[in-house]
Structure formats: structure tokens, C-alpha cells
C-alpha positions in Angstrom: 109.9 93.5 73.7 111.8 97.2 74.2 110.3 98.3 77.3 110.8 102.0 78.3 109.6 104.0 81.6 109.5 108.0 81.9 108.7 109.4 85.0 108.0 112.6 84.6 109.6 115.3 87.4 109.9 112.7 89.7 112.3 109.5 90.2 110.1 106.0 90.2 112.0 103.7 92.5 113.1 99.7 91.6 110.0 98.0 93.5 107.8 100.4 90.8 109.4 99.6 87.6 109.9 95.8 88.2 106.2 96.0 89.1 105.5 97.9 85.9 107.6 95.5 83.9 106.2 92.8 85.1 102.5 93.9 84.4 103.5 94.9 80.9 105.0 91.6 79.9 102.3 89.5 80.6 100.5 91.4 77.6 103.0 89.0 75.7 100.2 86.2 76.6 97.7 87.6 74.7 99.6 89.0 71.5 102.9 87.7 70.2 104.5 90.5 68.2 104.8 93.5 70.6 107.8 95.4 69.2 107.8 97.7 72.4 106.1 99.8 74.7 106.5 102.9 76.4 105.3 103.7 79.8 104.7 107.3 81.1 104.3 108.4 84.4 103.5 111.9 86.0 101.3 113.6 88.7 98.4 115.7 88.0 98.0 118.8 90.1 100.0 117.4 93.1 97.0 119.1 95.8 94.5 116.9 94.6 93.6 113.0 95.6 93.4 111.3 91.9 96.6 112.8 90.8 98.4 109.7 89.7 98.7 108.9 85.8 100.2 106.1 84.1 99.9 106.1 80.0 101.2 103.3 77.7 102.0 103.3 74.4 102.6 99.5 72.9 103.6 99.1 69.4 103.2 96.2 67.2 104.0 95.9 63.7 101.3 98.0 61.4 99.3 99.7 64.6 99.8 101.1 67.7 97.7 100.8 70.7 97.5 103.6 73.4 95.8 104.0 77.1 96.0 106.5 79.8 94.4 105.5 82.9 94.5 108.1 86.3 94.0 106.6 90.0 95.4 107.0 93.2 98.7 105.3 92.9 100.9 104.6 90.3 100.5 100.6 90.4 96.7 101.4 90.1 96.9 103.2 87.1 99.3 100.9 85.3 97.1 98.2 86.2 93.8 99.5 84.7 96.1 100.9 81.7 97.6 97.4 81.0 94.0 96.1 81.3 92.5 98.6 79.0 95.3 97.5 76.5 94.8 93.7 76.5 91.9 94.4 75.7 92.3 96.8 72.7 95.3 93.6 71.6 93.0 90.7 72.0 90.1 92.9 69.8 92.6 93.4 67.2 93.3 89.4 67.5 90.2 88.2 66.7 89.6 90.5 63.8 92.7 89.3 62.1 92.0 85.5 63.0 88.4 86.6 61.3 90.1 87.3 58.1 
């Protein structure tokens, strides 16, 4: 899997990515033709709290799966994301084992 991170007006340090990429090929687990996935991270209106988003953008062959998930931190949001996205993978899972 092509794995590619954007942060946006900002510089995400080492710890962040490797925690990103780590959290992002697990989704491997749970669907086995992921042809890549691109991460994007930015702050929203830097004054207030909640101002950390993480989107993700996986593609697999013949769909494309997309979350966008807004927290306090950067590791939250990617976590939520990643879950919200396992989700939408193993949904699409059982309707093709259905078939």
C-alpha cells in the first residue's frame, strides 16, 4: 500500500507519521487490496480547542472510501478516522462475500 501524508501549513514530526503509518496499515487486516491511502492533516481556526483534523482517503480497486474526523490532537483524529474507515472496508466486505 502507497501511503502519503500532507500536513497542511505546518511540518508533522517522525513520532506523528510512524504513528500514522502504523494506524493506517493495520487497515490491511481487515481488507487485502488497498492500493493506497492518503492522509491529510491541518488546523482549524488555530484560537479554538477542537481545531485538529485528520482526513483519509483509501483507495481500493473499483471504490474509494473517505473519512474526516476533528479532535483535539492529531493522533485522536487519525484514530477515529482509521476507525470510521474499517468500518466503511469491512461493510463493503461482507456485501461482496454476499454476492
Amino acid at each position: 500500500m502507497d501511503i502519503k501524508i500532507q500536513a497542511v501549513h505546518f511540518t508533522a514530526d517522525a513520532k506523528l507519521i510512524d504513528f500514522i503509518t502504523g494506524k493506517v496499515e493495520k487497515l490491511n487486516q481487515y481488507y487485502d487490496h488497498i492500493v493506497s491511502c492518503e492522509i491529510f492533516l491541518l488546523i482549524d481556526k488555530a484560537s479554538t480547542v477542537n481545531n485538529k483534523v485528520g482526513e483519509i482517503k483509501l483507495h481500493i480497486p473499483g471504490a474509494e472510501f473517505f473519512a474526516k474526523k476533528q479532535s483535539n490532537s492529531f493522533e485522536e483524529s487519525i484514530d477515529t478516522a482509521v476507525e470510521a474507515i474499517r468500518k466503511q472496508l469491512t461493510k463493503r466486505k461482507e456485501k461482496l462475500s454476499e454476492v
